[in-house]
C-alpha positions as CSV (number, residue, x, y, z in Angstrom):
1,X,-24.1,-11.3,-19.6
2,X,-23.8,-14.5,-22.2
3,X,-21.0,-16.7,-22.0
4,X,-19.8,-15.5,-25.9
5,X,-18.8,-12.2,-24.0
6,X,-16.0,-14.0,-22.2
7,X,-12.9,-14.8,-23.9
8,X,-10.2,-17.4,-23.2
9,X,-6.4,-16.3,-22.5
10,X,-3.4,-17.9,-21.3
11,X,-5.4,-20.9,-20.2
12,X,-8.4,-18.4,-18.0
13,X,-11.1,-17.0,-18.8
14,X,-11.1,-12.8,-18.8
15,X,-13.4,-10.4,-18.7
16,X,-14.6,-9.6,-22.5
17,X,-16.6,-6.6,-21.2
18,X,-16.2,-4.2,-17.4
19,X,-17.7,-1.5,-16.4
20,X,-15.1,0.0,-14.3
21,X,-16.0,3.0,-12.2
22,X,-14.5,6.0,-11.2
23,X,-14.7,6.4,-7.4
24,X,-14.5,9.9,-5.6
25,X,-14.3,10.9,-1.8
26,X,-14.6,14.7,-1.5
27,X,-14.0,16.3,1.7
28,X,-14.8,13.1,3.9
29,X,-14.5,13.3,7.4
30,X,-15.6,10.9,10.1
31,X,-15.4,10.6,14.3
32,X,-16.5,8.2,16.5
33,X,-16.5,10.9,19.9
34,X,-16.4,15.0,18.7
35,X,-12.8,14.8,20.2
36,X,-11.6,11.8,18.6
37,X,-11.5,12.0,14.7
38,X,-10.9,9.2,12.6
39,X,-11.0,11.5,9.0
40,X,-10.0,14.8,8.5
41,X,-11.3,16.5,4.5
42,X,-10.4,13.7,2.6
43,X,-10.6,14.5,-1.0
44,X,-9.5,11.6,-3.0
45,X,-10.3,9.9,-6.5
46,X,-9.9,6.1,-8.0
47,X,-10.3,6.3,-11.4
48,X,-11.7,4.3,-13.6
49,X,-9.9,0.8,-14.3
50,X,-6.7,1.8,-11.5
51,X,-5.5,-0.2,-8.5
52,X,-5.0,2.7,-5.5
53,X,-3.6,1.6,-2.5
54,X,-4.4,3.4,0.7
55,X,-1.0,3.2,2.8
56,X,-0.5,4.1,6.2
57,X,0.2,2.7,10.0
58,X,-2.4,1.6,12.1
59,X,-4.9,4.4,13.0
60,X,-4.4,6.4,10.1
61,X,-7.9,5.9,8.9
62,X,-7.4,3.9,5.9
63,X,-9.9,1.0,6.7
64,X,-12.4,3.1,7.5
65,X,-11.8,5.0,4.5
66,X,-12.5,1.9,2.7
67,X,-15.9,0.8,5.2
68,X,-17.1,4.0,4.2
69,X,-16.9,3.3,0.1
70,X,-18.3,-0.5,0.9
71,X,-21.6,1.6,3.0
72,X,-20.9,-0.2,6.4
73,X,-20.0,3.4,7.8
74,X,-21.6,6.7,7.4
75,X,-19.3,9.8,7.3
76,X,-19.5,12.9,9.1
77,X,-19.0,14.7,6.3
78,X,-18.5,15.2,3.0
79,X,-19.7,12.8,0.0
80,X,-18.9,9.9,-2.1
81,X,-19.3,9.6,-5.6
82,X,-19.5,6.8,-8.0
83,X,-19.2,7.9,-12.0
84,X,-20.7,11.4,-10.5
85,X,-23.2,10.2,-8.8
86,X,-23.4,10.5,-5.4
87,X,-23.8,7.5,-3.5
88,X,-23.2,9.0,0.3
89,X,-23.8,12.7,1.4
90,X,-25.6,15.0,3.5
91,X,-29.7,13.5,2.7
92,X,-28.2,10.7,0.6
93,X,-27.7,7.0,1.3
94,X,-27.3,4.3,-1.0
95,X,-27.2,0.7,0.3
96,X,-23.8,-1.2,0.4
97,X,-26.0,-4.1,-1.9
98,X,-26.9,-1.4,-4.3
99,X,-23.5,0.4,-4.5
100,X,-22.1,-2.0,-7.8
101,X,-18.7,-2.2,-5.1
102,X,-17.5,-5.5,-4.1
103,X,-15.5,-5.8,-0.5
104,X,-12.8,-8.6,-0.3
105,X,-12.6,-8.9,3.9
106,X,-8.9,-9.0,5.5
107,X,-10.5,-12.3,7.3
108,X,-11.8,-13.9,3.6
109,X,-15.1,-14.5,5.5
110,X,-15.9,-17.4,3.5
111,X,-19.0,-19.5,4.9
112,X,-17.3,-22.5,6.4
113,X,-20.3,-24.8,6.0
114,X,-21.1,-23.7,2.2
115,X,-18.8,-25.4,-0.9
116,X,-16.5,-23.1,-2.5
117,X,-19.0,-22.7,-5.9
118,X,-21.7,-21.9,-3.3
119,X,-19.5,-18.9,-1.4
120,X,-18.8,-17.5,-4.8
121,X,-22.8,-17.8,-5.6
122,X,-24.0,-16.0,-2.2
123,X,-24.1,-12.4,-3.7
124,X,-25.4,-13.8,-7.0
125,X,-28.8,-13.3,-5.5
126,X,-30.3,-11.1,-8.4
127,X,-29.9,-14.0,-11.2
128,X,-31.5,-17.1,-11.8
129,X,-30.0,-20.4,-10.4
130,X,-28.4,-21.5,-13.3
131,X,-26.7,-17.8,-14.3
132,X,-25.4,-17.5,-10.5
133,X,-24.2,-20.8,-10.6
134,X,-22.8,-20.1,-14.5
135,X,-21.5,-16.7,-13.2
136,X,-20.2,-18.1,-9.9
137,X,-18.2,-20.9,-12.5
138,X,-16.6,-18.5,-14.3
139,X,-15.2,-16.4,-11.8
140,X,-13.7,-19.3,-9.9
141,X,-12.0,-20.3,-13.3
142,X,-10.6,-16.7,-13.3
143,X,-9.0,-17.4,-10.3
144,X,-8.0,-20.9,-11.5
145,X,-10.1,-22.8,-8.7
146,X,-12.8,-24.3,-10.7
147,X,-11.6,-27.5,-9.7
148,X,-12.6,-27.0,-6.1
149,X,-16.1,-26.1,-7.3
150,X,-17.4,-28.8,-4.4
151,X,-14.8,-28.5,-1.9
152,X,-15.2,-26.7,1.6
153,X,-13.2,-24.0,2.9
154,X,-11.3,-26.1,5.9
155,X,-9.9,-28.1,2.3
156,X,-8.1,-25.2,0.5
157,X,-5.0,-23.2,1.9
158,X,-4.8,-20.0,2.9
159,X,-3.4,-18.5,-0.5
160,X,-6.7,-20.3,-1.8
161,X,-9.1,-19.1,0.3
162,X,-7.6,-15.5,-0.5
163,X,-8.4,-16.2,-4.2
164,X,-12.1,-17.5,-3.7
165,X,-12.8,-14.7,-1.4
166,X,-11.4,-12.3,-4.4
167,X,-13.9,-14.7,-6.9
168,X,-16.6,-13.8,-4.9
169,X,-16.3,-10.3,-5.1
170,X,-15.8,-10.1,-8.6
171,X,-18.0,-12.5,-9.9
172,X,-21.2,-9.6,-9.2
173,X,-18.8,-7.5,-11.8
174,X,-18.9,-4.8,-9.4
175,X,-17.9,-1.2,-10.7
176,X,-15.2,-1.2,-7.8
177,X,-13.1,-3.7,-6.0
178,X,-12.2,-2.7,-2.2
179,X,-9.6,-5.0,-0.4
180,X,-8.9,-4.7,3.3
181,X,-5.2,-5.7,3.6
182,X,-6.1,-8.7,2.0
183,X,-2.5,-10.6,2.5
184,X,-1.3,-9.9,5.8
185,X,-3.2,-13.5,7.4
186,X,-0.6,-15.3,4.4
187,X,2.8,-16.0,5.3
188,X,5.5,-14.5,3.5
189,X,6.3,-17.5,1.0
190,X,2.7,-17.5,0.1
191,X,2.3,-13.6,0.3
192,X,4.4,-12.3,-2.9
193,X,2.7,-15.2,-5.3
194,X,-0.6,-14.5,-4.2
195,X,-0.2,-10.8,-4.8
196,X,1.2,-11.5,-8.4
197,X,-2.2,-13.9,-9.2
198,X,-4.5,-11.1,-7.3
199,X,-3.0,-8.2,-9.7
200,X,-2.9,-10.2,-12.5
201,X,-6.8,-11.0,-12.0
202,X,-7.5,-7.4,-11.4
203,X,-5.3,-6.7,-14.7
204,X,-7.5,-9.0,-16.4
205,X,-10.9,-7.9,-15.4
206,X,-9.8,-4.0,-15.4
207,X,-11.6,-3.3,-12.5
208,X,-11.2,-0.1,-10.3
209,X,-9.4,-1.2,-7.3
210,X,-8.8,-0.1,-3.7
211,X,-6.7,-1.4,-1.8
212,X,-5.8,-1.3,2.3
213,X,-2.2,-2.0,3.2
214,X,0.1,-1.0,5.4
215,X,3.3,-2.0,4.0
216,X,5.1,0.5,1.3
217,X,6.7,-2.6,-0.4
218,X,3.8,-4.3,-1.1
219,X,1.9,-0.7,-2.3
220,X,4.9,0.0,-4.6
221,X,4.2,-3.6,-5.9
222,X,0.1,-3.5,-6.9
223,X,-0.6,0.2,-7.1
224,X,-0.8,2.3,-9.8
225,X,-0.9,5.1,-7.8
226,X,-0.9,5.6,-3.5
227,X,-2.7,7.7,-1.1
228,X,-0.4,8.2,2.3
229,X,-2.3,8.7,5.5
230,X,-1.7,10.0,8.7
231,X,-4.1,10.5,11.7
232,X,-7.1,10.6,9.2
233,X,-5.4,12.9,6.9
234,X,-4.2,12.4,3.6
235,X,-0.2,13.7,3.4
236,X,0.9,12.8,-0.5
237,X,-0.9,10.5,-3.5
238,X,1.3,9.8,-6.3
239,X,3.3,6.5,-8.2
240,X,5.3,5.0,-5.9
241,X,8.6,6.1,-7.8
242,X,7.1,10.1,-7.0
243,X,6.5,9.0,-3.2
244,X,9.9,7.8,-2.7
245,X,11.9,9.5,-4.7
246,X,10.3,12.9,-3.5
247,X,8.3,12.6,-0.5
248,X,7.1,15.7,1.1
249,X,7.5,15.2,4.2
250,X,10.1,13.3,7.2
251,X,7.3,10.8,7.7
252,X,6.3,9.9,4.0
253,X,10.3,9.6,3.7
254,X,10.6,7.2,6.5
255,X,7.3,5.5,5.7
256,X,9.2,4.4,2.6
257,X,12.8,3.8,3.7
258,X,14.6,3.2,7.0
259,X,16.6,6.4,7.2
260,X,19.0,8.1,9.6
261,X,18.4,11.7,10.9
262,X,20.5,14.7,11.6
263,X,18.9,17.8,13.0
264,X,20.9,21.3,12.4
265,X,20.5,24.1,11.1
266,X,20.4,26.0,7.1
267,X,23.4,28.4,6.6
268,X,23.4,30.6,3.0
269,X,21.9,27.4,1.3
270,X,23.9,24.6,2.6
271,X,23.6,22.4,6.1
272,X,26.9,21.0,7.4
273,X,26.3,17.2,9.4
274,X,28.4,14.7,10.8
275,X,28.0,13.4,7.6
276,X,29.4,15.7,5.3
277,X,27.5,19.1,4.2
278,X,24.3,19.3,1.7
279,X,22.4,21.7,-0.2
280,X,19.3,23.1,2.0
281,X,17.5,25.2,-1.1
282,X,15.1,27.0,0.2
283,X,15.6,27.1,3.5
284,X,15.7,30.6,5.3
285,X,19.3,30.9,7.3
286,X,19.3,29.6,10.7
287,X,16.0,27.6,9.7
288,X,15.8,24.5,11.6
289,X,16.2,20.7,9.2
290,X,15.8,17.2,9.8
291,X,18.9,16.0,7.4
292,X,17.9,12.3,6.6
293,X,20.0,9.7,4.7
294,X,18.6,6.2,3.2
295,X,20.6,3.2,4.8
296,X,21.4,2.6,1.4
297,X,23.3,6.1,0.9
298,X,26.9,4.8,2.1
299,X,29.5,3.3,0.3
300,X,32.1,1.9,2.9
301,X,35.8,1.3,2.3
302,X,38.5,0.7,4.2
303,X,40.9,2.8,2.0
304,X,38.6,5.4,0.2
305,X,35.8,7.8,1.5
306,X,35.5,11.2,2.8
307,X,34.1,10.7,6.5
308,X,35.9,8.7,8.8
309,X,33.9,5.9,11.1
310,X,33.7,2.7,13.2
311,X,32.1,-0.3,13.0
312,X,30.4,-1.7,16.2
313,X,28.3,-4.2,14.9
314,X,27.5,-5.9,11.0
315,X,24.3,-8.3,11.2
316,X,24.1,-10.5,7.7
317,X,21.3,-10.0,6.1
318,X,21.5,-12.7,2.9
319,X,22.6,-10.0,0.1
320,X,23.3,-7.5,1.7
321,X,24.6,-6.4,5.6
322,X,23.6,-4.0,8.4
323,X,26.2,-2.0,9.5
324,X,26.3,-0.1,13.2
325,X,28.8,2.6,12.9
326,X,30.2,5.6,15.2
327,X,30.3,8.7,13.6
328,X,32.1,11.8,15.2
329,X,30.1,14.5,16.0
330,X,26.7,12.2,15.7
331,X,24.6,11.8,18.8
332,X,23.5,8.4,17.2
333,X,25.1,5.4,15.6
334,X,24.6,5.6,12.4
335,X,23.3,2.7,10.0
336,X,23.9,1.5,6.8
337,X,23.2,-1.2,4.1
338,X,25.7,-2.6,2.1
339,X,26.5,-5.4,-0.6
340,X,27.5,-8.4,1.8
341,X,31.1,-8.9,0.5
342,X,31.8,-5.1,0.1
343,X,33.5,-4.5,3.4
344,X,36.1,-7.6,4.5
345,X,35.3,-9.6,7.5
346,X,36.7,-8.0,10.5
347,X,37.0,-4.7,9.4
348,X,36.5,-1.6,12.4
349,X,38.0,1.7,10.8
350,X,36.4,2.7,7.4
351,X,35.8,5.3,5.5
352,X,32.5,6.5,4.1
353,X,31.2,8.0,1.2
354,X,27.6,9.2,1.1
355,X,25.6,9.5,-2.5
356,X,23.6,12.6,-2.6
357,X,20.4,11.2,-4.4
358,X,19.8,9.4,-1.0
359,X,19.9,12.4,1.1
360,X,16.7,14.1,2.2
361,X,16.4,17.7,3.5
362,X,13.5,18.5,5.3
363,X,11.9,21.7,7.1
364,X,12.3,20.0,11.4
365,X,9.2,19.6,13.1
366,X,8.3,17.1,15.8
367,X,7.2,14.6,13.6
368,X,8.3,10.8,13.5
369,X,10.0,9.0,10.1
């Protein structure tokens, strides 16, 4: 590709032409023992030029999702398909090098004893000399690190060893990016700037994404849409404002927000709490629910609110405060998340109101938020 196909902008050089891909999992399984599975039918698509994150807890099979795409593991079953063509199935195997997808490791993996422009060069190996070192260039000047061209990786931080890590992977122009939680070794000053530059880079290239994480914020942040896991199965994809404003189950709920629960029971379309009572549409009578409020569904007054309660403890929190409260009739203390300032210092019998659009009522099943 000649230099005249690159473009300048804001001070960095873009991507004047991609070739983003469209990357399909249908009905993917995979085990390590017969007893043991790791992926259950996974039927999942990132399309063409979209950042997915694959969200879930440890376990759920997300990274190995994601080793599977990259070719360092072989499912069970199913197939993978890149712009319709297969790529893994039953009788088909194309090699990782071959598979136009780039792999940015949770670890960076940079070569310690290699400069920076030669770890960006090491998967340049199909061009010349001068076009990897010309291609290498250029992606480190996406990431704005062309100045560390002949430094080693001991020299740079940890937010920019993340970045030449992500130049690496790009600078092959791979059809699809795959990052394996690739902040959680930054610390949490460094984390949310980083992100910004890393989305900003992927913005600017329009590459397909995929991305490991197991922290909702940080999905809700990058992805354009998410995939939610559990146990190797996939429970709910959709923008982050679908997956927390109507998550299908108690655990996609509480994967999103902390939440307190209420078991009971669905009486002509309505379930009474400790709380106050709720609609439960849909639910047969005598059905048994899982009633679950956001922390952030109480307002908390003194003088005004229709359930009465106690405070035991209030932790400060910067803008806002944690509040412990006794409930009647609640087998818990309940929690909630206020304005700091709201509620005067001191203060042990309130009053609480609870907004509706922060209650959730779900079929009960012994499942954990």
């Amino acid at each position: 590709m000649s230099e005249t196909m690159e473009r300048k902008h804001n001070g960095h050089v873009t991507a004047g032409v991609t070739f983003a891909a469209r990357l399909a999992f249908e009905n993917v399984s995979h085990d390590f023992t017969p007893t043991a599975p790791v992926l259950r039918n996974v039927s999942l698509a990132a399309e063409a030029g979209e950042v997915l994150c694959l969200l879930g807890p440890s376990g759920s099979g997300k990274t190995t999702l994601l080793r599977i795409a990259a070719g360092l593991e072989t499912p069970t079953g199913g197939r993978l398909l890149l712009n319709d063509r297969i790529i893994c199935g039953p009788g088909v195997f194309v090699p990782p090098e071959k598979r136009s997808i780039g792999l940015v490791f949770q670890d960076f993996a940079l070569f310690p004893h290699l400069t920076i422009l030669d770890n960006v060069k090491f998967g340049l190996t199909a061009l010349s000399r001068e076009e990897a070192r010309r291609e290498a260039l250029i992606a480190l000047e996406r990431v704005g690190l062309e100045t560390y061209a002949a430094s080693y990786p001991h020299a740079l931080s940890g937010g920019e060893q993340q970045r030449v890590a992500l130049a690496r992977a790009i600078a092959p122009r791979p059809g699809v990016l795959l990052m394996d939680e690739p902040f959680s070794g930054l610390d949490s000053r460094l984390k949310d700037s980083v992100r910004a530059e890393t989305l900003a880079i992927l913005r600017q290239s329009r590459s397909t994404a995929v991305v490991v994480t197991h922290d909702a914020e940080e999905a809700m942040r990058m992805g354009d849409r998410i995939a939610l896991l559990k146990d190797g199965e996939l429970v709910q994809t959709g923008t982050g404002e679908e997956l927390f404003d109507t998550p299908v189950n108690l655990f996609a709920a509480g994967f999103f927000s902390e939440l307190n629960i209420f078991e009971s029971r669905a009486l002509s379309g309505r379930v009474e709490t400790p709380i106050g009572i709720f609609d439960a549409n849909g639910f047969q009578d005598g059905a048994r629910v899982s009633v679950a409020t956001r922390l952030s569904a109480f307002d908390v007054s003194e003088t005004v609110g229709e359930v009465p309660a106690r405070v035991l403890s209030r932790r400060f929190l910067g803008g806002v405060e944690l509040l412990e409260l006794a409930v009647q009739g609640a087998e818990r203390t309940v929690r909630a998340r206020i304005r700091c300032g709201a509620l005067a210092r001191g203060s042990r019998d309130v009053r609480l109101d609870v907004r509706v659009s922060d209650v959730l009522v779900f079929e009960s099943r012994s499942e954990n938020a």
